[in-house]
C-alpha positions in Angstrom: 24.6 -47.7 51.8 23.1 -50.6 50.9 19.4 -48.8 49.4 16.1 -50.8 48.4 13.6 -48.8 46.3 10.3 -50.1 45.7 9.2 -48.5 42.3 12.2 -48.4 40.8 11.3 -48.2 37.2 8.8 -45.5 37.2 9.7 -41.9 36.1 11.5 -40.8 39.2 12.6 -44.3 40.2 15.4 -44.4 37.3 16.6 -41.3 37.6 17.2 -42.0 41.3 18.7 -45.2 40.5 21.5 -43.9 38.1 21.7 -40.9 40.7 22.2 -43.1 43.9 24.6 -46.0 41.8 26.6 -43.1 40.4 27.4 -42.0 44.1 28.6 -45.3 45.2 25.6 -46.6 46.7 24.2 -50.1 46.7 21.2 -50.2 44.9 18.0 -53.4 44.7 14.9 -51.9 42.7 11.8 -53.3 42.2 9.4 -53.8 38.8 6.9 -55.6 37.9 8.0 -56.0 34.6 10.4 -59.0 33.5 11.2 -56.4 30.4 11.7 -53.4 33.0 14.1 -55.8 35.2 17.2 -55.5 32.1 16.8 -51.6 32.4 17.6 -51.5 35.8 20.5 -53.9 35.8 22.0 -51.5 32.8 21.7 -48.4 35.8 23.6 -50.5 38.2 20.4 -51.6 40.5 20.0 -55.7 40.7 16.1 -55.7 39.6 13.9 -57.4 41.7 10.3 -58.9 40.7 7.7 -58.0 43.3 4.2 -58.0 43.7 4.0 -54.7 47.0 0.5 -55.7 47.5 1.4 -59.0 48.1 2.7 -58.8 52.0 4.6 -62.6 51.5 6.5 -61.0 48.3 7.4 -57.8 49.8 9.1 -59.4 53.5 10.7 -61.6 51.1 12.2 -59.1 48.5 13.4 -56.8 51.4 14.9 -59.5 53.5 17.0 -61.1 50.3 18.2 -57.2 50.0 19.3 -56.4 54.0 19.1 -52.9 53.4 19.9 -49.6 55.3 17.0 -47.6 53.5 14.0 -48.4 52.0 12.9 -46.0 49.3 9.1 -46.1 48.7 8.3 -44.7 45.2 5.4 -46.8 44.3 2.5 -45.8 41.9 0.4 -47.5 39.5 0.4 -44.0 37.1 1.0 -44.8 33.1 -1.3 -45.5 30.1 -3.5 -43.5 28.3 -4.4 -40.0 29.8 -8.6 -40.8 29.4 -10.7 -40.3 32.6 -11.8 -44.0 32.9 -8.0 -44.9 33.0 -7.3 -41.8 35.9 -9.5 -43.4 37.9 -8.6 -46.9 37.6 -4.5 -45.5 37.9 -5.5 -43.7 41.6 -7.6 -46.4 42.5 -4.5 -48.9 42.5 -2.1 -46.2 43.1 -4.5 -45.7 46.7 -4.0 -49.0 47.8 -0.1 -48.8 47.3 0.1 -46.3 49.6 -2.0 -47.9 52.0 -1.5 -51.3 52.0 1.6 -51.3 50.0 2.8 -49.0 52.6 2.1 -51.9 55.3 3.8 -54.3 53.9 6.9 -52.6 53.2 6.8 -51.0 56.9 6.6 -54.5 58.3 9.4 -55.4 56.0 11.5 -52.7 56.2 11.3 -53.3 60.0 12.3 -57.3 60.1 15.0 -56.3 57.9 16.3 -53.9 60.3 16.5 -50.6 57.9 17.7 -47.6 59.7 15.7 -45.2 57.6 12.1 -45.7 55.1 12.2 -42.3 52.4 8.3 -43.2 50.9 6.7 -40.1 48.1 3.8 -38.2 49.0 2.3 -35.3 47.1 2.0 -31.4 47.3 -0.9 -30.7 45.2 -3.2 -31.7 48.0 -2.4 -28.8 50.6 -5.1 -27.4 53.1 -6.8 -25.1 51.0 -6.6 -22.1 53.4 -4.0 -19.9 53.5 -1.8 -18.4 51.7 -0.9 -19.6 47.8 2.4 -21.6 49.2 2.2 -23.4 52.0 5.5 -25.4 53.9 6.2 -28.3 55.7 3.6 -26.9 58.8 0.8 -27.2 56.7 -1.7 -30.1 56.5 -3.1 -31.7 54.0 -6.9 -30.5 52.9 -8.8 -32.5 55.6 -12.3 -31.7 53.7 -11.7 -32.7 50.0 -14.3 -32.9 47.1 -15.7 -36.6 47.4 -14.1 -37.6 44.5 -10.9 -36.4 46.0 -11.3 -38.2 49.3 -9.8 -41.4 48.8 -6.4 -40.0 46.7 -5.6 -37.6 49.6 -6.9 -40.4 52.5 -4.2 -42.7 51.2 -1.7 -40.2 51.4 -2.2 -39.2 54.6 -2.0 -42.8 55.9 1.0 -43.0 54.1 2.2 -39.7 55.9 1.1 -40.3 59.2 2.3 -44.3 58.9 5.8 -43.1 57.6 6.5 -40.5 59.7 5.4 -42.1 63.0 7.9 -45.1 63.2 10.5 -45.2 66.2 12.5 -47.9 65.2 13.9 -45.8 62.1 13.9 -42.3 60.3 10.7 -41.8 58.6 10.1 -39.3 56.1 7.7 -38.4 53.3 8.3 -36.1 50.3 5.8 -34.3 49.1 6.7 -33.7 45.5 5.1 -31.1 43.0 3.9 -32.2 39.8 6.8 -34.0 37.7 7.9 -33.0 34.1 10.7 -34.2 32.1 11.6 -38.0 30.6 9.8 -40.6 31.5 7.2 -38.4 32.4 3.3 -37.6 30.8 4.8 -34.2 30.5 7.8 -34.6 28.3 8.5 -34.8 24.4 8.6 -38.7 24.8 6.1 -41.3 23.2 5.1 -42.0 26.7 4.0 -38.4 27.3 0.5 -38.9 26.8 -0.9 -35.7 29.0 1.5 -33.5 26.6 -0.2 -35.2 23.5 -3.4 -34.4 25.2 -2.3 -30.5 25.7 -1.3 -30.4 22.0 -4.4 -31.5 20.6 -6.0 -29.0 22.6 -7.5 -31.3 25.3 -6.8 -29.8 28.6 -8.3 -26.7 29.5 -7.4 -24.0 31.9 -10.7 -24.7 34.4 -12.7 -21.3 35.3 -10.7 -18.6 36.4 -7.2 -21.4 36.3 -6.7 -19.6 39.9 -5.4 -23.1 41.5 -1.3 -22.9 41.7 1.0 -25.2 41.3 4.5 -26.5 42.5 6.4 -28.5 39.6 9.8 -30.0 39.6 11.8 -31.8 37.3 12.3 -35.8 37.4 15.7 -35.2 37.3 15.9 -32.8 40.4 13.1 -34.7 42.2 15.6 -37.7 42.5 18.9 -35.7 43.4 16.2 -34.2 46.1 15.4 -37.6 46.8 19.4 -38.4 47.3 19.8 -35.7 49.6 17.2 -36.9 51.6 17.9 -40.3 51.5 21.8 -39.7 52.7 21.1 -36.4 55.4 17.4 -36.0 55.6 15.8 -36.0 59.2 12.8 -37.4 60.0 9.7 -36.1 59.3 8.1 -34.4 55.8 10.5 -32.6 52.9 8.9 -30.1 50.0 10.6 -30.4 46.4 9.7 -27.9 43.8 10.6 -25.4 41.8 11.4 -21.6 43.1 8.3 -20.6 40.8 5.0 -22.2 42.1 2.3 -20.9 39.7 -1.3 -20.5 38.7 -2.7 -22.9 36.3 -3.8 -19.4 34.2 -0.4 -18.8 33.8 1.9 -22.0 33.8 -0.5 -24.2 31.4 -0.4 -21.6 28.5 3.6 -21.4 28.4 4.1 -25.3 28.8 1.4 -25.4 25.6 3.8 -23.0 23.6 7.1 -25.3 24.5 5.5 -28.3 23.2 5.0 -26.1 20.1 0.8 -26.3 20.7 -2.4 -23.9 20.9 -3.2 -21.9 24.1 -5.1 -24.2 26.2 -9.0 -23.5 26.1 -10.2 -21.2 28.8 -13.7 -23.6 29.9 -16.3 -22.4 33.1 -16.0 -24.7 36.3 -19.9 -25.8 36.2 -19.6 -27.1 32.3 -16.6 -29.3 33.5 -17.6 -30.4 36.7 -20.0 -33.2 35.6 -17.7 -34.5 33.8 -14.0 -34.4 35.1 -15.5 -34.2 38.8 -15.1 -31.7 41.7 -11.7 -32.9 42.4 -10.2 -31.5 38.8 -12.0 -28.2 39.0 -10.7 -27.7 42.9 -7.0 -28.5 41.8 -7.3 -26.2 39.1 -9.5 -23.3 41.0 -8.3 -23.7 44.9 -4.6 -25.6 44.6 -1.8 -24.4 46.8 1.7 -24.5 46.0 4.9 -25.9 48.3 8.0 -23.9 49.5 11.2 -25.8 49.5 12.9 -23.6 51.3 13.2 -26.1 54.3 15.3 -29.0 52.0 17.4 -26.1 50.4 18.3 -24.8 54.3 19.1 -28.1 55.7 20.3 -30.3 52.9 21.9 -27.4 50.8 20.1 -28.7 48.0 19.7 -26.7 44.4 17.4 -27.3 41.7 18.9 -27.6 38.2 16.1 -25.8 36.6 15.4 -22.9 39.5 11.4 -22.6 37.5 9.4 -24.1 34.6 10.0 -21.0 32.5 13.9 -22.4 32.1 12.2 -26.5 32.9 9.4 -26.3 30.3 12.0 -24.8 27.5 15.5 -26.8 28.2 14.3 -30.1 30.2 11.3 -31.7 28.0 13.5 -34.4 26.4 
C-alpha cells in the first residue's frame, strides 16, 4: 500500500518505517528536520518536509503522496527531561493532536485515503475500576488541572479519528515506550534514563499508579498489524505485565545499572511537579491488549519489562 506517516522520524516513526518498507509497502514520512530527511530515505521512506500545523503544508504533502493510509504519529517530545521543557513539549505536542489532527483529516480526506491509523495514549484511563482497563474504557473525564489539556487533546484526537465515515479510523493507545530512540534507553538521547541514574525520579507516595509499557520495536509491528487488518475504532498495545510504579521503576533503575529510585510523599512533590505527576504515579491504570492479540494475532517480542528492561535498552 501506498502509506503516509506524519511523524516519521520520532522514536516509533522509524521503527515503523523500516518495519512497513521491509514488508513491501510504499512508504512517504514526514520531518521537520532537513538532517532527519537523509535517515528516512536510508529506511526506504521518500522524506518529506512539513510543517502539520500548517493546514496549506499538510493538504499539500498528502496530496503529492496519494496515499491508501495515513499514519498519524506526531509529537513534539525530545530535549532535555526538566519540567519547564515537559511543559513546553505537551503544550505543542496538544495542539498536534488537535489542530494537527485537522489538518491531516481534511487532507487525508481530499486525498481519498481509505484508512487514518493516528497514536493516542493509555496512561490516561478513567481512574475507576479495576488496575487494567480495555478498549471499553474511557478516558479520565475529571483530570487534575494540570492534566486537563494533555488528556483534552487526546480525546479530540480519539473522538475526531474514530468518527469518520468516509474511511477506517482508528486510534492506538500506546503504553509508555522504552527502547532506542527512546528517553528510556541506553542511548545519548535517553535523557529520562540519565535522570533515573542520577537518582532524579522518585517513586511518588505509595508508587500505587500502574503502568502499561511496550517496546518501540513492538509498538510499530503493532502499528503494522493495525495498519494492514485493523478495524475501525481504538487498539491497546502493551506489554502482558502492566505494573505499579513501586515495582517497575526500581527494576528499570537496576538495568541501567543505577540506585533504587527515592521513595518521596505525594504532598512534598505536588507543588512542584503538579497534580498530574503525583496522579499518574498514585491513581494510573494499565491497558490489556488482549483485543489486538485476538483479532490481529499479534505477539509482543518482549512478553514484559522484566525480559524488555534487561535485553531491549540498546
Amino acid at each position: 500500500m501506498r502509506i503516509f506517516i506524519a511523524g516519521a522520524s520520532g522514536a516509533i516513526g522509524t521503527p515503523l518505517v523500516a518495519q512497513l518498507v521491509a514488508r513491501g509497502h510504499e512508504v512517504s514520512g514526514t520531518t521537520r528536520s532537513p538532517g532527519r530527511a537523509e535517515n528516512l530515505r536510508k529506511l526506504g521512506a521518500e522524506p518529506v518536509i512539513m510543517d502539520a500545523l500548517d493546514p496549506e503544508s499538510v493538504a499539500d504533502a498528502v496530496a503529492r503522496a496519494e496515499p491508501e493510509v495515513v499514519v498519524h504519529q506526531l509529537t513534539a517530545f525530545g530535549g532535555p527531561a526538566t519540567f519547564s521543557n515537559a511543559k513546553r513539549m505537551v503544550a505543542a505536542t496538544n495542539r498536534l493532536r488537535t489542530e494537527g489532527t485537522d489538518h491531516l483529516l481534511a487532507a487525508a480526506r481530499a486525498a481519498g485515503a481509505r484508512r487514518v491509523v493516528a497514536q493516542s495514549n493509555g496512561a490516561w484511563m478513567q481512574r475507576a475500576g479495576g488496575p487494567v482497563a480495555d478498549e471499553s474504557g474511557r478516558l479520565e473525564p475529571n483530570p487534575p488541572k494540570g492534566a486537563a489539556a494533555l488528556v483534552g487533546a487526546l480525546r479530540h484526537l480519539e473522538e475526531s479519528v474514530t468518527a469518520i465515515d468516509w474511511a477506517d479510523g482508528i486510534a492506538i493507545r500506546y503504553g509508555g515506550f522504552y527502547g532506542p530512540g527512546t528517553d528510556i534507553s541506553t542511548g545519548p538521547e535517553a535523557t529520562i534514563a540519565k535522570q533515573i541514574r542520577k537518582r532524579r525520579v522518585p517513586v511518588i507516595g505509595g508508587g500505587a499508579g500502574v503502568w502499561s509499557v511496550v517496546h518501540v520495536e513492538d509498538a510499530a509491528s503493532a502499528t503494522v498489524a493495525v495498519i494492514e487488518r485493523g478495524r475501525p475504532g481504538i487498539y491497546h498495545v502493551g506489554d502482558d505485565e502492566p505494573a505499579a510504579v513501586r515495582e517497575l521503576f526500581p527494576f528499570l533503575a537496576d538495568a541501567l545499572g543505577a540506585k533504587p529510585p527515592r521513595r518521596v510523599p505525594a504532598w512534598l512533590v505536588r507543588p512542584l511537579a503538579g497534580a498530574g505527576a503525583v496522579d499518574m504515579m498514585t491513581r494510573a491504570r494499565g491497558i490489556s491488549s488482549e483485543k489486538i492479540k485476538s483479532e490481529l494475532g499479534w505477539t509482543p517480542r518482549y512478553a514484559t519489562w522484566r525480559t524488555g528492561f534487561v535485553e531491549g535498552l540498546s
